[in-house]
C-alpha positions in Angstrom: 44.3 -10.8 38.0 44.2 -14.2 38.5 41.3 -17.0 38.0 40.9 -21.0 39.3 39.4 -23.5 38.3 39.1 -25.7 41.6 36.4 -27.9 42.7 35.4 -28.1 46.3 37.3 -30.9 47.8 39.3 -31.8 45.1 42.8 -31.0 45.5 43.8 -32.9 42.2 43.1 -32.5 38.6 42.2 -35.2 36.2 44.7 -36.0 33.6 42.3 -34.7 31.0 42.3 -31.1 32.5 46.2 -31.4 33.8 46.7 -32.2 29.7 44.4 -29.4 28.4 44.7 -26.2 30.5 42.3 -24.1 28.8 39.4 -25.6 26.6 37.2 -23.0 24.4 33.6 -24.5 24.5 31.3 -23.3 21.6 32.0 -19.7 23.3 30.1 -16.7 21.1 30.3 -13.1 22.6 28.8 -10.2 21.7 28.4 -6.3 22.8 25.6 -3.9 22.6 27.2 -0.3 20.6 25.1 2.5 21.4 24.6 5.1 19.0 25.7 8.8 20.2 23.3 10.1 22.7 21.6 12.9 22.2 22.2 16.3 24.4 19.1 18.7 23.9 14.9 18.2 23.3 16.2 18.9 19.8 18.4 16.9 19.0 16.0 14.3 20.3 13.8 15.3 17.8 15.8 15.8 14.9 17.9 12.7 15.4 15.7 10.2 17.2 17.5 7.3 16.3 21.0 8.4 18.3 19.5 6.2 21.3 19.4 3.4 19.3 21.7 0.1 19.7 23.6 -2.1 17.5 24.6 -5.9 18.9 28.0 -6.6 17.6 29.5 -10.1 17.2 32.7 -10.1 18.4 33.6 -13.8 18.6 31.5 -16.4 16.8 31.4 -20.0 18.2 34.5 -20.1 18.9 36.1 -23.9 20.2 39.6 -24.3 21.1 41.7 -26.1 23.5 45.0 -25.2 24.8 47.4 -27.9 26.2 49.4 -27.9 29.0 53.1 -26.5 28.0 52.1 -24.9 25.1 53.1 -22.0 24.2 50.3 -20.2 21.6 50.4 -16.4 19.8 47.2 -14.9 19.1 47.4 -12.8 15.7 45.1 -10.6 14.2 44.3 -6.7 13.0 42.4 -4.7 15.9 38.7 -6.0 16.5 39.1 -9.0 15.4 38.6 -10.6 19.0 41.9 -11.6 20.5 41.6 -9.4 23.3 38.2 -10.6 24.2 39.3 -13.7 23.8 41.8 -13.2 26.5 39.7 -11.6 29.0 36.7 -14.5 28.8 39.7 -16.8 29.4 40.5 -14.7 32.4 37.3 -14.4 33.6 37.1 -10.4 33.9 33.9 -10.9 31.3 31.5 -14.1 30.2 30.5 -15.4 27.1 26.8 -15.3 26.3 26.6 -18.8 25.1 29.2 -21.7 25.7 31.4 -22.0 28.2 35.6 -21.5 29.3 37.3 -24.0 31.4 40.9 -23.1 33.3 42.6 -25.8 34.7 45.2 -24.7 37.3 46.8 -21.3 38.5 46.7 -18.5 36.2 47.8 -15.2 36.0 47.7 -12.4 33.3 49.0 -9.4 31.9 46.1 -7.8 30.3 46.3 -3.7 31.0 48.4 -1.6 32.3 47.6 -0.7 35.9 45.1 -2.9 36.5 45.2 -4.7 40.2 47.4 -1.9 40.9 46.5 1.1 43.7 47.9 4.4 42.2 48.4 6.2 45.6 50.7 3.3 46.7 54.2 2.4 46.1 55.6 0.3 43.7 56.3 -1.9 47.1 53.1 -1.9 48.5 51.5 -2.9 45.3 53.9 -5.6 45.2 52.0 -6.6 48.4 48.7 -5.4 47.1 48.5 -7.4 43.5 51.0 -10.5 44.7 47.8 -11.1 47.5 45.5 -10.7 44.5 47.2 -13.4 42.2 47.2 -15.5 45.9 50.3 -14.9 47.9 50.2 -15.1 51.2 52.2 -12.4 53.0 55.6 -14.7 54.3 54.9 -16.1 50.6 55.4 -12.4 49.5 58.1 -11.1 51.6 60.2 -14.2 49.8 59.7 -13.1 47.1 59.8 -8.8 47.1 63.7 -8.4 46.5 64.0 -11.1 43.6 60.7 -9.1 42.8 62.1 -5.8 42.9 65.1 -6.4 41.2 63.9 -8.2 38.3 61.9 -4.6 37.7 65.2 -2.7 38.1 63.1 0.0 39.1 65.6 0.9 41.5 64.5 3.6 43.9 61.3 4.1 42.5 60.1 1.3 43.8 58.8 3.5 46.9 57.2 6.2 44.5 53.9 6.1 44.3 52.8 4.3 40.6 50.8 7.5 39.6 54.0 8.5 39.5 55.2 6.0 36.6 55.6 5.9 33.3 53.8 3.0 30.9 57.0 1.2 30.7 57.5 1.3 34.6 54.1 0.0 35.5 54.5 -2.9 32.6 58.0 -3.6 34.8 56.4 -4.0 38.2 53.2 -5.8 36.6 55.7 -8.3 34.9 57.8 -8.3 37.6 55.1 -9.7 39.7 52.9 -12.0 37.8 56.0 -14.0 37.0 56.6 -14.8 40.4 53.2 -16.4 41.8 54.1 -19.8 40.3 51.1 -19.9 38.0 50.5 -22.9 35.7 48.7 -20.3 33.0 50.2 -17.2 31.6 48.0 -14.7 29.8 49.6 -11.9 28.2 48.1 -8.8 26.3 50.4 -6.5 24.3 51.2 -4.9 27.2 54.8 -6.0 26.4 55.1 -3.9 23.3 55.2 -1.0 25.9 58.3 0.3 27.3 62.3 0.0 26.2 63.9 -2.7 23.8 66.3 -3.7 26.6 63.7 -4.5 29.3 61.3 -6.5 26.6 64.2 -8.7 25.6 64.9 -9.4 29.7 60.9 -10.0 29.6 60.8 -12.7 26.3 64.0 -14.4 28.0 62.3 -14.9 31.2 58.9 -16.5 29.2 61.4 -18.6 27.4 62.5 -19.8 30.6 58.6 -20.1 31.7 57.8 -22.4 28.8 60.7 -24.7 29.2 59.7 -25.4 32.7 56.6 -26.0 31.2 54.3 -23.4 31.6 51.3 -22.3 29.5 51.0 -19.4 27.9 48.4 -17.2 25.9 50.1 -14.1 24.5 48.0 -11.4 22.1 50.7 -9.7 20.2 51.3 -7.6 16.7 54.8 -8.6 16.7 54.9 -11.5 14.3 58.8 -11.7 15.1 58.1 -12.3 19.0 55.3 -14.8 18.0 57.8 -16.7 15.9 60.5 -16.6 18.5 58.5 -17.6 21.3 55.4 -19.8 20.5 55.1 -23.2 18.4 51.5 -22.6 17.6 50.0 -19.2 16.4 46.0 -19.1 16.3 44.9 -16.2 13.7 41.9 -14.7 14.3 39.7 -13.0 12.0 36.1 -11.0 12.2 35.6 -13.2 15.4 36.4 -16.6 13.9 39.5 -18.9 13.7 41.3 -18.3 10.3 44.0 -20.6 11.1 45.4 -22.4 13.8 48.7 -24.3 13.4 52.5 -24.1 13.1 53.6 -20.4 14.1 55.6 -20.1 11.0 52.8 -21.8 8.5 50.1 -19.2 10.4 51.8 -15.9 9.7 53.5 -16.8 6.4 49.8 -17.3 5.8 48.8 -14.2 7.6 51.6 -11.8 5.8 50.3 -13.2 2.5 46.9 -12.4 2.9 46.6 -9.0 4.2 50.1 -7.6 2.9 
């Protein structure tokens, strides 16, 4: 999936936005949970309220701004918003108040699958998601053996995905969002799928990514991956900002309080 942030003829960005890739303005999300639906006239009767709906908040004026080159972990127990975090920065939903700004290229890793066509190939969805991140073909056709191999999918790659396993789709899907040349990397836990030797081969590569000065976003459980790759960890908790600082300092801090 991939998102831009370009104005119409402007081919530069300011200094301000080249220095902050992502900025978090006053951003507050919530869902609507419906309660279960009822199936007969009598359950209607006897539980009328099954139809009813609860607002949840999932992330609570939140502000934040992400600078270009940084690499940042996003910690927290399940709910607490990380995810949703990720997927307003992305674009695939909006905030209901406040706002999120992208500065430059981006590309993310958010679930398995998705941007992919199941009845395809591994090499035609090369072709298929590479277009979708915005590769032109000769711009993919460059690209599809450093692609391929980086997968080490091997024969495979002209099986139809359905086909796949979790930990081959995460290999094609890594495989190709590393080579559009984004300026933005956004990565769910997606990478926590799959075998130890192709994860390492995948945290190598995004050490490479941030040294040529990339941005990246990752949501992970793995406080030993966040510590190894990011300088600044952001813990989220109940939809707020906990802590945001040194990776070490936040999930010392983290470990402490809810272990």
């Amino acid at each position: 999936m991939i998102s831009k942030n370009k104005k119409k003829g402007k081919s530069k960005m300011s200094k301000a936005e080249q220095e902050n890739r992502i900025v978090v303005d006053h951003v507050y999300k919530t869902f609507n949970i419906y309660m279960d639906k009822a199936n007969s006239l009598k359950e209607k009767l006897l539980f009328w309220n099954r139809n009813r709906k609860e607002k949840r908040e999932v992330l609570k004026d939140k502000n934040l701004t992400i600078k270009n080159g940084e690499a940042v972990a996003l910690i927290g127990v399940n709910g607490s918003g990380k995810s949703t975090l990720l997927k307003l920065m992305t674009k695939i939903i909006y905030p209901n108040k406040g706002k999120i700004e992208t500065h430059g290229k981006l590309t993310s890793l958010l679930e398995l699958g998705a941007g992919f066509h199941p009845d395809f190939s591994g090499r035609e969805n090369i072709y298929f998601n590479a277009s979708i991140f915005g590769l032109t073909k000769k711009e993919i056709d460059n690209r599809l053996n450093q692609i391929i191999e980086f997968s080490e999918l091997g024969e495979l790659i002209d099986n139809p995905v359905r086909t796949y396993s979790s930990g081959q789709y995460m290999r094609l899907a890594f495989s190709v969002a590393i080579n559009v040349d984004a300026e933005i990397l956004l990565i769910d836990e997606i990478l926590s799928v799959g075998d130890q030797h192709f994860q390492e081969k995948c945290f190598a590569k995004m050490d490479e990514l941030k040294a040529e000065g990339k941005t990246m976003v990752f949501v992970t459980h793995s406080l030993g991956a966040a510590r190894k790759l990011c300088d600044r960890a952001i813990w989220i908790y109940e939809g707020e900002v906990k802590m945001d600082g040194n990776t070490d300092e936040v999930i010392d801090e983290y470990i402490r309080v809810t272990r």
